[in-house]
C-alpha positions as CSV (number, residue, x, y, z in Angstrom):
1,X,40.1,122.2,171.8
2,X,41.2,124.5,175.1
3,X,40.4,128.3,174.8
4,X,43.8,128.9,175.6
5,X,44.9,127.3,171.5
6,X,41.4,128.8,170.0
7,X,43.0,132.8,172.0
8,X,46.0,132.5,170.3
9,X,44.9,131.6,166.7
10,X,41.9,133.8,167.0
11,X,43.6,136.8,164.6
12,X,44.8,134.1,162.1
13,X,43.2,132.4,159.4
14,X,43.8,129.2,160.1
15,X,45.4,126.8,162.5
16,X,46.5,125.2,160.1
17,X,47.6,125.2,156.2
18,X,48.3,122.3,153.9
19,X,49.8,123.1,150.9
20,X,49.1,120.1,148.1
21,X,45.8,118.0,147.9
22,X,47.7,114.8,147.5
23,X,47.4,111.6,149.4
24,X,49.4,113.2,152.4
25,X,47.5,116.7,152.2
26,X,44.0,114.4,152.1
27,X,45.1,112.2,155.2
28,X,46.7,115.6,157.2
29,X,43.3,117.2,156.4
30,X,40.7,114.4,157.6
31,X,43.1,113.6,161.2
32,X,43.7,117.9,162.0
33,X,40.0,118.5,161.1
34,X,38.9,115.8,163.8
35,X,40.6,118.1,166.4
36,X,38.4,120.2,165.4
37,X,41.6,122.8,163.7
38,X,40.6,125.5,161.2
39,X,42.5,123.8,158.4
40,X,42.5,125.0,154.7
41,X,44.5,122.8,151.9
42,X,45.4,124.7,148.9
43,X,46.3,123.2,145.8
44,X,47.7,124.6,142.4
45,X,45.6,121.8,140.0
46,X,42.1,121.6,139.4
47,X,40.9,118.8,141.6
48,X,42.6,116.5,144.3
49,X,44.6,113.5,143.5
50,X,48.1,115.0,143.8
51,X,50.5,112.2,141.7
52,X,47.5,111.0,140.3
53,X,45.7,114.0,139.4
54,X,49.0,115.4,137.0
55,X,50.0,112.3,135.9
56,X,48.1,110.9,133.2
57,X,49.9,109.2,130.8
58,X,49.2,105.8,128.9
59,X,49.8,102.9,131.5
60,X,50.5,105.4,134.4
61,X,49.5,102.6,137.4
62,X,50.7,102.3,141.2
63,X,53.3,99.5,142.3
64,X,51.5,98.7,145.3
65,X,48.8,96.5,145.5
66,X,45.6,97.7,145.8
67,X,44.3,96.3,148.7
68,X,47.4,98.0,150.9
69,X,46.9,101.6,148.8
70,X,43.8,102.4,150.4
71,X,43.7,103.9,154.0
72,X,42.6,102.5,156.9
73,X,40.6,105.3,159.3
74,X,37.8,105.2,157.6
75,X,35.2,101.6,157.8
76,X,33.0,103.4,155.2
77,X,35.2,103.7,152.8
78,X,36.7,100.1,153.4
79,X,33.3,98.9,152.8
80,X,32.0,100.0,150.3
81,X,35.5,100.7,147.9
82,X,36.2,98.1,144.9
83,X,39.3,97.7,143.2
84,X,39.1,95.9,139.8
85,X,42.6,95.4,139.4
86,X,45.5,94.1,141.9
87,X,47.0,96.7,141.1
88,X,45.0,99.8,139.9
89,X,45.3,102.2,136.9
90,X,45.6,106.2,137.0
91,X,42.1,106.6,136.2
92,X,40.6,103.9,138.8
93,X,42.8,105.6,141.7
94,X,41.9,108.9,140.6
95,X,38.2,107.6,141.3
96,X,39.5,106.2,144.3
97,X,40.7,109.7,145.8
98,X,37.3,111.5,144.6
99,X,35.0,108.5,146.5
100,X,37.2,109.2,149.4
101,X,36.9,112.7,149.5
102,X,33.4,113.0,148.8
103,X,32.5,110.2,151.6
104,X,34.9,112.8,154.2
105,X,33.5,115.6,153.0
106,X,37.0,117.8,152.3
107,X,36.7,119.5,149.2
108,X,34.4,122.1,151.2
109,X,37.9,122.9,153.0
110,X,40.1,122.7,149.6
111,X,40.9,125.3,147.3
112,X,41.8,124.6,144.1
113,X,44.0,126.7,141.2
114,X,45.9,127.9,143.5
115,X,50.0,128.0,143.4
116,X,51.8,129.2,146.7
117,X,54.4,131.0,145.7
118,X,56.0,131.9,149.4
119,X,55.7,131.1,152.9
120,X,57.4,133.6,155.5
121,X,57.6,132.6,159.2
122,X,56.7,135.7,161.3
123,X,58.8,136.4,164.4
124,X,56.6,138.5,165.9
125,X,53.6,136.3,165.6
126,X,54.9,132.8,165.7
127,X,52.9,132.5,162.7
128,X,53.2,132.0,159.0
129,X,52.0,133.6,156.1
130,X,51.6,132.1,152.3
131,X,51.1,134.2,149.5
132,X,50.0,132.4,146.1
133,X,50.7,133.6,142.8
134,X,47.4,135.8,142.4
135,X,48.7,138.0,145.6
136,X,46.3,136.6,148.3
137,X,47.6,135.6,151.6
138,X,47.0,133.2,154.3
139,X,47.7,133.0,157.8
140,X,48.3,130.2,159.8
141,X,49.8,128.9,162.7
142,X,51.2,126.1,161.2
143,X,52.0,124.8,157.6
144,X,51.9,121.5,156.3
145,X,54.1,120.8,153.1
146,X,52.3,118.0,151.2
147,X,53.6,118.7,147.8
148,X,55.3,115.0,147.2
149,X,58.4,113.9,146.3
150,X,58.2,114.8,142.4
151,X,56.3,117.5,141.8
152,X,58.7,119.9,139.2
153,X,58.8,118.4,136.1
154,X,62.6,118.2,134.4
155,X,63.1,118.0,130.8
156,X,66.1,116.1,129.4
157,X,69.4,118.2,128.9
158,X,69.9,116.9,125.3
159,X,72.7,118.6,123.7
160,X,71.2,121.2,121.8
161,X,68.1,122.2,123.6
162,X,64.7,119.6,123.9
163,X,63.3,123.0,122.9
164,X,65.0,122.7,119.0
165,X,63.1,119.9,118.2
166,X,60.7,120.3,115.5
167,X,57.4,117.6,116.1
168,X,55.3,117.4,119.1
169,X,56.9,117.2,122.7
170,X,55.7,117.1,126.2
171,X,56.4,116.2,129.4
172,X,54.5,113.0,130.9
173,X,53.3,114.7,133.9
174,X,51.7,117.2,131.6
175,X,50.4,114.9,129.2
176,X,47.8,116.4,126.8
177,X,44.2,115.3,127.0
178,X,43.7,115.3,123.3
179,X,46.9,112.6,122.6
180,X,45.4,109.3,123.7
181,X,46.6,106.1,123.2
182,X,44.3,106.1,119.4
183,X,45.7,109.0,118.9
184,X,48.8,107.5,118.6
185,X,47.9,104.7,116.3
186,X,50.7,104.3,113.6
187,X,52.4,107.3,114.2
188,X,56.6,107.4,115.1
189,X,57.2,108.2,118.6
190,X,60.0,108.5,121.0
191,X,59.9,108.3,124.8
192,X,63.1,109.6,126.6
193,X,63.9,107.8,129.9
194,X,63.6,104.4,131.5
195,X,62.8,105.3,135.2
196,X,59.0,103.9,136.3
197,X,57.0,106.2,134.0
198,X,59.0,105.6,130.9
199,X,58.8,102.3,132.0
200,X,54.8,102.1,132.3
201,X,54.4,104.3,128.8
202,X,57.0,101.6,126.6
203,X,54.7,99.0,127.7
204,X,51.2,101.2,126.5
205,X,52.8,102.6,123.5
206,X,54.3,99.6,121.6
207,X,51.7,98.4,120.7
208,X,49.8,100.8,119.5
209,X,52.6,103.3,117.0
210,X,53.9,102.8,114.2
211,X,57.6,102.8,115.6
212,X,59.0,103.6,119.0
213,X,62.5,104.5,119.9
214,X,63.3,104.5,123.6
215,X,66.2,107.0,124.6
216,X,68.0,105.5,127.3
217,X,70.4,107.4,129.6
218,X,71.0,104.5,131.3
219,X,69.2,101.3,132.2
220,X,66.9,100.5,134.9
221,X,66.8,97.5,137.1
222,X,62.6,96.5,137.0
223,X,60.9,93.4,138.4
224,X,57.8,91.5,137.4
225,X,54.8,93.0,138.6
226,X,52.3,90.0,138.0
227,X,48.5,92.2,137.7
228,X,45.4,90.7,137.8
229,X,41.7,91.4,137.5
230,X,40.0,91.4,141.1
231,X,36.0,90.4,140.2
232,X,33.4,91.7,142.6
233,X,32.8,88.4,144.2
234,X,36.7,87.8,144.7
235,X,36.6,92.1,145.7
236,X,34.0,91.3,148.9
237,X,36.4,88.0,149.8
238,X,39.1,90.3,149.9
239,X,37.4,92.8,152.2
240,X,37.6,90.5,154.8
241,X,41.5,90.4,154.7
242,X,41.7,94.3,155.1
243,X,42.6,93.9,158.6
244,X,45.4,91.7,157.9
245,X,46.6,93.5,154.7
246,X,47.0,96.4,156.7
247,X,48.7,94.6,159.9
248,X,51.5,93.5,157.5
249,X,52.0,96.5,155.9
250,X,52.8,98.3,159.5
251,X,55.0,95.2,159.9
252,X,56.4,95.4,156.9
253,X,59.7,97.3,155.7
254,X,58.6,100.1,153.7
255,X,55.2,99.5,154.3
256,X,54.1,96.7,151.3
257,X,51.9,94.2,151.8
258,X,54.4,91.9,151.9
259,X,55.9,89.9,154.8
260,X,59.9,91.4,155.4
261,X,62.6,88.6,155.5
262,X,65.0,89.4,157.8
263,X,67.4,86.8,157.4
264,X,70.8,86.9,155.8
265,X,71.9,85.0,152.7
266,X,74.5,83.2,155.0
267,X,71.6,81.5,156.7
268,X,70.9,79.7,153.5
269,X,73.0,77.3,151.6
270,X,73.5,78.5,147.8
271,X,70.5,75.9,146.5
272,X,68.0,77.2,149.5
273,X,69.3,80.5,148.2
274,X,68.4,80.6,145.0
275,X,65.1,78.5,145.5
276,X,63.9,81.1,147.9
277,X,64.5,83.9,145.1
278,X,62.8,81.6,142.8
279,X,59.9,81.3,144.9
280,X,59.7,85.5,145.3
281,X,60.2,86.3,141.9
282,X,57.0,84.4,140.6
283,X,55.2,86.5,143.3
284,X,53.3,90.0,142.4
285,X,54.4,93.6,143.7
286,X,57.8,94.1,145.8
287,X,57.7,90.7,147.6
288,X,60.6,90.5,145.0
289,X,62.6,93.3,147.4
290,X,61.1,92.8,151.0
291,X,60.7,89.1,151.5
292,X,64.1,88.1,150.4
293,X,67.0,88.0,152.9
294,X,67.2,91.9,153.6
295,X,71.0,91.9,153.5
296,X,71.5,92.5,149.7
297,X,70.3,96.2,150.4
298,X,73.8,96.5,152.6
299,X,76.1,93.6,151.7
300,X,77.9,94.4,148.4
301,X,78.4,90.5,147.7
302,X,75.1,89.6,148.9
303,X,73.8,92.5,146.2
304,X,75.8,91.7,143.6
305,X,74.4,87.8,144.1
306,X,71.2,88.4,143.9
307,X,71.8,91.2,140.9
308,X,73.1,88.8,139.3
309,X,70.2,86.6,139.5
310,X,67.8,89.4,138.2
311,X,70.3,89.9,135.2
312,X,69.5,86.7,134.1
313,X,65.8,87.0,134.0
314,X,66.1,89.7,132.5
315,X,68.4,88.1,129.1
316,X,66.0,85.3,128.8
317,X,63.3,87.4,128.0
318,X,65.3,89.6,125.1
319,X,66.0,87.2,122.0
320,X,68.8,89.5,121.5
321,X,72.1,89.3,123.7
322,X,73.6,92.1,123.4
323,X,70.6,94.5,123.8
324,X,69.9,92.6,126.6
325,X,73.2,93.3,127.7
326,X,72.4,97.0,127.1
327,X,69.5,96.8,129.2
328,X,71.3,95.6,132.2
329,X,72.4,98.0,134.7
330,X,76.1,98.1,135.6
331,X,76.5,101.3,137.8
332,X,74.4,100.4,140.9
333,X,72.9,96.8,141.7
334,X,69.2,95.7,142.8
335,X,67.6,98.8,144.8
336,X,70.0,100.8,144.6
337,X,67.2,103.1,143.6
338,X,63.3,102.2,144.0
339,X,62.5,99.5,141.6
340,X,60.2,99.6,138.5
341,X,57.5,97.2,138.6
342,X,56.3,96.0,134.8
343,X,54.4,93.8,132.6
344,X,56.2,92.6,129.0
345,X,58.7,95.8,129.5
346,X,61.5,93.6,127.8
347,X,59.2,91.7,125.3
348,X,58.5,94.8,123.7
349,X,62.0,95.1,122.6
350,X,61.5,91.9,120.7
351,X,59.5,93.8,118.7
352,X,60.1,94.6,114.8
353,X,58.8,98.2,115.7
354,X,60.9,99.4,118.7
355,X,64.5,100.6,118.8
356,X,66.7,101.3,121.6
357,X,69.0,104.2,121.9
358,X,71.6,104.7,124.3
359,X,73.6,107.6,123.3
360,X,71.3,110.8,122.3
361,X,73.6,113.7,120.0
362,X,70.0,115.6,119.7
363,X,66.1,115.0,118.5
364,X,65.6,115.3,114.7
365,X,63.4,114.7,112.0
366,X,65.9,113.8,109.3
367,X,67.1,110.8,107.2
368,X,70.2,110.4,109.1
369,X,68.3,110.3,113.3
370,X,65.4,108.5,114.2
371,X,62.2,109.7,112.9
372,X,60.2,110.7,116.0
373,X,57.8,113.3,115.2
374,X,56.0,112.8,118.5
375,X,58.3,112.4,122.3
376,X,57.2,112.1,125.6
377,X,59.9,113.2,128.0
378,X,60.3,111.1,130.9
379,X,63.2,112.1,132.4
380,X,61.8,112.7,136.0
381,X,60.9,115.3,138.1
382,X,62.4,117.4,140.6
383,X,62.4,116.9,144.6
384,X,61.8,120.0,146.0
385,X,60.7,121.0,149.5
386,X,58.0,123.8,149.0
387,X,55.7,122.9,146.0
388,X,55.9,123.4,142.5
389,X,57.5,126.8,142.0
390,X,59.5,128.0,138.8
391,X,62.1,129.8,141.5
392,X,62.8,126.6,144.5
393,X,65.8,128.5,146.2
394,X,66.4,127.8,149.8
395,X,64.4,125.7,149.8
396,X,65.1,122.7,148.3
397,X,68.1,122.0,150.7
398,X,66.2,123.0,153.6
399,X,65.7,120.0,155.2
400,X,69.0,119.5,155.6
401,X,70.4,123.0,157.0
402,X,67.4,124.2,158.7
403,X,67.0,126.1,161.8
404,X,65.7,123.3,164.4
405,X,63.4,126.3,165.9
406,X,62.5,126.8,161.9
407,X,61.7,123.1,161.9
408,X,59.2,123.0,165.1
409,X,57.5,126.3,164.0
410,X,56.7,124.3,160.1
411,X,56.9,120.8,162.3
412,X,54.5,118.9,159.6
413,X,56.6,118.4,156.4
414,X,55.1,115.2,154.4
415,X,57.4,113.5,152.3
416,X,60.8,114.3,154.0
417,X,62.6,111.9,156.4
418,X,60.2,109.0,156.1
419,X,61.4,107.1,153.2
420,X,58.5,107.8,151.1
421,X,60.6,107.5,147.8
422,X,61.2,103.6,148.7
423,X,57.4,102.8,150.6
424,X,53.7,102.3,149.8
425,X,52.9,106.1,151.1
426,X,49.2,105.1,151.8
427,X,49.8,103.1,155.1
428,X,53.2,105.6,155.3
429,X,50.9,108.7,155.3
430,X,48.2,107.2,157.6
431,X,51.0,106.4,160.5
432,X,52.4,109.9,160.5
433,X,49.9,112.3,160.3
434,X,47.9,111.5,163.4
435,X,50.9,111.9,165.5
436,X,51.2,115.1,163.9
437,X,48.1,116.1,163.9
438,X,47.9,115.9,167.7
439,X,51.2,117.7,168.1
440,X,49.7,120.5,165.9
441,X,46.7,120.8,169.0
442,X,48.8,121.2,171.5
443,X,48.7,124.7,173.2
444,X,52.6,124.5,174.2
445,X,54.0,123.8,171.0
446,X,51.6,126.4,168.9
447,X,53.3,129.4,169.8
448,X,56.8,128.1,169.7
């Protein structure tokens, strides 16, 4: 590092400040420490993890496959980290996170229980300074927003007030230790929302409670996700194909370890057509959205083709047609938003013990609503742009109506511009952040 960056950052704290401990906050940390940066990552939970440190609700899993949601810069890790599953569970990434962490050494530069509340750009300085919710302060020259892309928790605007009902409620990204899964066991539960979580917790539920009634604001297009147990001898087999996992995933749309198709539909006659969705849709993960022609995610006709292909997966597996028909969305087609990936979603509304709802009036426990003394709400999450604050003005439209100068001085935000809502943020992350990290060393851009 020249004497001339180390001069100017000398009456600072740090060079540089992450705020989150997430996957992007991990990945920022490990590339700006090699540069040798005084970096500090501070993080409102107890531990690092980010996504999969909050969220720990019954069936929460990733959507890519294992193999590709691991990062590359470090050999160690890549040889000596087993998956057990295609695609992993909450608690087997979570351990996934810790191994890497402990094997980089970081937590000695994290703090933990610790919310930022503000970050002020200094004029006079050409510095920042963070404050956190217990009154400390930071300085840095620059700040890193690795918060991710859902990090306020939203409860459902029933009519009403969520607040008025009577049993048990919580959010899933708060989800109480104490209520596991055999906790549950024969007792009446709803679960409002059908994005990816209330997704993943319909399929751990159902089979478990008594009854389950699913609140649907509106359906969700989903896709197969085809798991499967990875044993340790098939685990060192796969080891080998690191290398290549990782080369498709940078050549890959949105990162998956899939190859992209980028075809059209009217290169194929309607029987090559459809045999070529055929083909995909027996295939695990997002080959389902990547390796198919790529002009359904522009062509109207070419969407509404291929939606209607999905649509008719999805009424062969409900025995009954018009909750199928329910089930099916008919405001946006395929990908219109990020797609769900499950396992038996729709058989579990073949079941004698789960009801769907599609028009809530308000939560009750009386003879005349359903009886759901316990609800999950899983109506999202909020994107904001600074962390999770109960107070995100200005800043949640920043990205959009920033001051350019505003945006050099703060150049390292995470999750914004790079299409992390619709990619495998692993191999995402592990693209950006080097560049960033060596635009963050650079004496003529530090005291912009």
């Amino acid at each position: 590092m020249s004497s001339t960056f180390q001069l100017m950052n000398s009456n600072l704290d740090y060079d540089v400040l992450i705020v989150g401990a997430g996957l992007s906050g991990i990945c920022n940390l490990y590339h700006l420490r090699r540069l040798g940066l005084r970096v500090k990552v501070l993080e409102a939970g107890e531990g690092e993890g980010g996504t999969w440190h909050w969220n720990r609700y019954p069936g929460a899993r990733f959507d890519s496959e294992s193999l590709s949601y691991t990062f590359s810069f470090c050999q160690e890790v890549l040889d000596e980290w087993s998956w057990s599953e295609a695609f992993a569970g909450q608690p087997e990434t979570l351990r996934y996170i810790n191994f890497l962490v402990d094997k980089l050494d970081l937590r000695r530069d994290m703090q933990f229980n610790t919310k930022v509340e503000s970050l002020q750009f200094r004029e006079d300085s050409n510095s920042w300074l963070a404050k956190d919710t217990q009154d400390r302060q930071y300085t840095a020259r620059f700040i890193v927003t690795a918060v991710g892309l859902l990090n306020v928790p939203t409860l459902p605007a029933i009519p009403g007030g969520i607040d008025k009902f009577k049993g048990l409620s919580w959010h899933t990204a708060r989800w109480p230790s104490e209520h596991t899964l055999e906790s549950l066991r024969g007792k009446r539960v709803g679960v409002v929302g059908v994005g990816a979580t209330g997704i993943q917790t319909v399929q751990a539920l159902h089979e478990v409670v008594g009854s389950l009634v699913v609140f649907q604001r509106e359906p969700n297009w989903t896709l197969p996700m085809r798991n499967s147990s990875i044993s340790p001898e098939e685990m060192e087999t796969l080891r080998k194909q690191w290398p290549d996992v990782f080369k498709i995933c940078n050549d890959s749309p949105a990162s998956f370890a899939h190859p992209g198709n980028f075809t059209t539909s009217n290169d194929y006659t309607e029987e090559q057509l459809v045999a070529l969705w055929e083909d995909t849709y027996k295939k695990p993960g997002f080959a389902k959205v990547v390796s198919v022609p790529f002009d359904f995610l522009m062509d109207r006709a070419a969407n509404k083709k291929y939606s209607d292909f999905i649509a008719e997966k999805i009424k062969r597996r409900i025995n009954d047609p018009s909750l199928a028909e329910k089930m099916i969305p008919k405001r946006h087609g395929i990908a219109g938003k990020r797609v769900p990936l499950e396992t038996n979603y729709y058989e579990a509304f073949n079941e004698p013990n789960v009801r769907l709802v599609d028009l809530i009036t308000r939560l009750a426990i009386d003879n005349n609503h359903p009886p759901v003394p316990s609800s999950p709400h899983l109506l999202g999450t909020s994107s904001t742009w600074l962390q999770t604050t109960d107070s995100t003005a200005g800043w949640t439209q920043a990205p959009l109506d920033e001051e350019p100068s505003t945006a050099v001085r703060r150049i390292l935000r995470a999750p914004e511009g790079t299409g992390s809502r619709q990619s495998n943020n692993p191999v995402s992350r592990a693209g950006h952040e080097p560049g960033q990290a060596r635009f963050a060393s650079m004496p003529l851009f530090s005291a912009v």
